[in-house]
C-alpha positions in Angstrom: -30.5 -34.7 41.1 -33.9 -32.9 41.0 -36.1 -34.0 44.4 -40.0 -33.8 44.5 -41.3 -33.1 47.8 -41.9 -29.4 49.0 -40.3 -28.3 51.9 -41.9 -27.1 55.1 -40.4 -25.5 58.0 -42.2 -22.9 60.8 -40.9 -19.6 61.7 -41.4 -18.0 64.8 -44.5 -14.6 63.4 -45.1 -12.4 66.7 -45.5 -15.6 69.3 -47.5 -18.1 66.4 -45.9 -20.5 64.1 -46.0 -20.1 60.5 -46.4 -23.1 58.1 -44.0 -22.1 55.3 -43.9 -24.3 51.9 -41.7 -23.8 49.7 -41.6 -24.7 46.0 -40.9 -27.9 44.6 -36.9 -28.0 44.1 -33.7 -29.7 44.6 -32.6 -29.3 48.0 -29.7 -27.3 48.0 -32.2 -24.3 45.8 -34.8 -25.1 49.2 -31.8 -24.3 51.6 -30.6 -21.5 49.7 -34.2 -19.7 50.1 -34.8 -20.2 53.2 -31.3 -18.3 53.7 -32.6 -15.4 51.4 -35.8 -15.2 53.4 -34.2 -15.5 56.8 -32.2 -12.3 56.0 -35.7 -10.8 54.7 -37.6 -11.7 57.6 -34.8 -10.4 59.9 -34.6 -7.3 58.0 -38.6 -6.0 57.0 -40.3 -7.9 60.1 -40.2 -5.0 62.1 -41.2 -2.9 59.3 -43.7 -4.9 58.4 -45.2 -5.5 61.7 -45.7 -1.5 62.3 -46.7 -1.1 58.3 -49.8 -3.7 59.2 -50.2 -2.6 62.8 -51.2 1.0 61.4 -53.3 -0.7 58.6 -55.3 -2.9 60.7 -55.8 -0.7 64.1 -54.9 -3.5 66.3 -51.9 -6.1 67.5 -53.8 -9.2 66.8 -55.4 -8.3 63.2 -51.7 -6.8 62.3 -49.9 -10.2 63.3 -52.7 -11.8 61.0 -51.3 -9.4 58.1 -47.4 -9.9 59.0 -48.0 -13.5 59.2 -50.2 -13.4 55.5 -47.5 -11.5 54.1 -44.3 -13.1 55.2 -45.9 -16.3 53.9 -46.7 -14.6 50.7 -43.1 -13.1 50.4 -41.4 -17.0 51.4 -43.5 -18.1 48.3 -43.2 -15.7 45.8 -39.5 -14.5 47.1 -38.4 -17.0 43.7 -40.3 -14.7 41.6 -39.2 -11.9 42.5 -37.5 -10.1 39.6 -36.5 -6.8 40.6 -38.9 -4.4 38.8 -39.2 -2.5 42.0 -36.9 -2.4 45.2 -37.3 -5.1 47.6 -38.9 -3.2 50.3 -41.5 -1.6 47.8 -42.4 -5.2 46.8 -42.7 -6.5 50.5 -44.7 -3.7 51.5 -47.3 -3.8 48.4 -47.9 -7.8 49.7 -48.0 -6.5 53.2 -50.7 -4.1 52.6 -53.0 -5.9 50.9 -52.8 -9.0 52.9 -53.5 -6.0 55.9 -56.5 -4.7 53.9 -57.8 -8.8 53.5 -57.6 -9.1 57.3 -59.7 -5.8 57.3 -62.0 -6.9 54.8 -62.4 -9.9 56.4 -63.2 -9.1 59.6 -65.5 -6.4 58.3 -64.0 -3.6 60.5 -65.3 -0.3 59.3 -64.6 1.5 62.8 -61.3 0.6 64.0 -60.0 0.4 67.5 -56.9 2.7 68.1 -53.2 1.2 68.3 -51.7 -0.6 71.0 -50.2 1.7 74.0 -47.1 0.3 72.9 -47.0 1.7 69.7 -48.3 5.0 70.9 -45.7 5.2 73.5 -42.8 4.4 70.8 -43.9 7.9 69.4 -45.2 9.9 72.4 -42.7 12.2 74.3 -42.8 12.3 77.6 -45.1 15.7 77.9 -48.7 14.3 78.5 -50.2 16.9 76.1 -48.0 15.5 73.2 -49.4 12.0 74.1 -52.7 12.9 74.0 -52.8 14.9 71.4 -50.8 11.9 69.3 -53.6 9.4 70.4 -56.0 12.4 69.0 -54.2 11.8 65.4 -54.0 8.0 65.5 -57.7 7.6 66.5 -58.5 10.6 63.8 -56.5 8.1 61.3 -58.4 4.9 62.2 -61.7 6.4 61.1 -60.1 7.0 57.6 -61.0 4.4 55.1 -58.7 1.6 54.5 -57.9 3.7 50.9 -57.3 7.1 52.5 -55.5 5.9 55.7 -53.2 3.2 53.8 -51.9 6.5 51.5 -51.7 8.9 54.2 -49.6 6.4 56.3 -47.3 6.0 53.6 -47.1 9.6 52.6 -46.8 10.9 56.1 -45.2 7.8 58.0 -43.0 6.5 56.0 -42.2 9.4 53.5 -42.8 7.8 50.1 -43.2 9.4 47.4 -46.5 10.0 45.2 -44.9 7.8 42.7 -43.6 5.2 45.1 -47.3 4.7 46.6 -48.7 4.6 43.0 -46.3 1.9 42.6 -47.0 -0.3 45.7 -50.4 0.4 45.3 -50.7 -0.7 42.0 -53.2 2.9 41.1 -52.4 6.0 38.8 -50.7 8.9 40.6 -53.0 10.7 40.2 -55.3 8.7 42.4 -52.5 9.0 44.9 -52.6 12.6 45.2 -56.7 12.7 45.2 -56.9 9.9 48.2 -53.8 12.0 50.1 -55.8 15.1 50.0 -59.1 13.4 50.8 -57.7 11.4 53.7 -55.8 15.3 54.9 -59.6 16.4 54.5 -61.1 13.9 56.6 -58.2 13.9 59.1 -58.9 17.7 59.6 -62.6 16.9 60.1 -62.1 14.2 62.5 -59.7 15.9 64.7 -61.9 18.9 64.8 -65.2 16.6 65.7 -62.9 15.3 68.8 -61.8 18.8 69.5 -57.9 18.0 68.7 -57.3 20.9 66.6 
């Protein structure tokens, strides 16, 4: 029997509560996607999270982004058809609902990351963690375009075609904003004396 209502529930989204609505359907197809996205969540939240974090310069603006996205993701998870891998897919909604929170908020100079997030990739030599803070300031003065394709180039090791792909632009476009954003990088760490 076919039921009418739409389902909400509230996950737990870096200390807030997300409303989640699902799409009208019987029950048993509302319980059986809040499974599928329960193992998603559990599985790209992280991910996510530090993907939206680099986007956004800053915890608050990156919960924001994760919160857009898995919201996005819980309502389109029924749509998905599998042109793309899963995590290619949850990272193209997790970077443009990063790049609305940037928009939004009209942040053209970004502050730098968390300590926390510094610290996860600083050793324990000072120098290292200075000069790391160097680099992630350097890469919060990119523009959104540039910084978004050098993070996935040099962060999370995609491919040229891959970041066509979640970007949605030709490859071409890909390699031109990689070396523009390696261009600008250079400049800004040389302005801040980080060479």
């Amino acid at each position: 029997m076919e039921c009418t209502f739409v389902h909400v529930a509230t996950r737990s989204c870096g200390g807030r509560f997300m409303e989640l609505r699902s799409p009208v359907g019987s029950t048993e197809e509302v319980q059986n996607q809040d499974k599928v996205f329960d193992g998603v969540f559990q599985e790209y939240q992280e991910q996510v999270f530090n993907l939206c974090c680099r986007i956004t310069g800053n915890h608050a603006d990156a919960e924001d982004a994760l919160q857009d996205a898995m919201v996005s993701v819980y309502r389109s998870l029924h749509l998905f058809r599998g042109d793309a891998e899963l995590s290619t897919w949850i990272h193209r909604i997790a970077i443009h609902a990063s790049l609305r929170i940037c928009r939004r908020r009209q942040r053209r100079s970004m502050a730098t990351l968390p300590s926390m997030i510094v610290s996860q990739r600083a050793s324990s030599d000072g120098d290292d963690h200075e000069r790391l803070q160097q680099v992630i300031h350097a890469m919060n003065m990119l523009p959104d375009d540039y910084r978004v394709v050098l993070h996935l180039f040099a962060i999370k090791s995609l491919r040229h075609a891959e970041i066509a792909k979640i970007l949605g632009i030709p490859e071409g476009t890909v390699w031109s904003r990689l070396h523009r954003a390696r261009t600008k990088l250079k400049d800004e760490l040389e302005k801040s004396g980080g060479r």
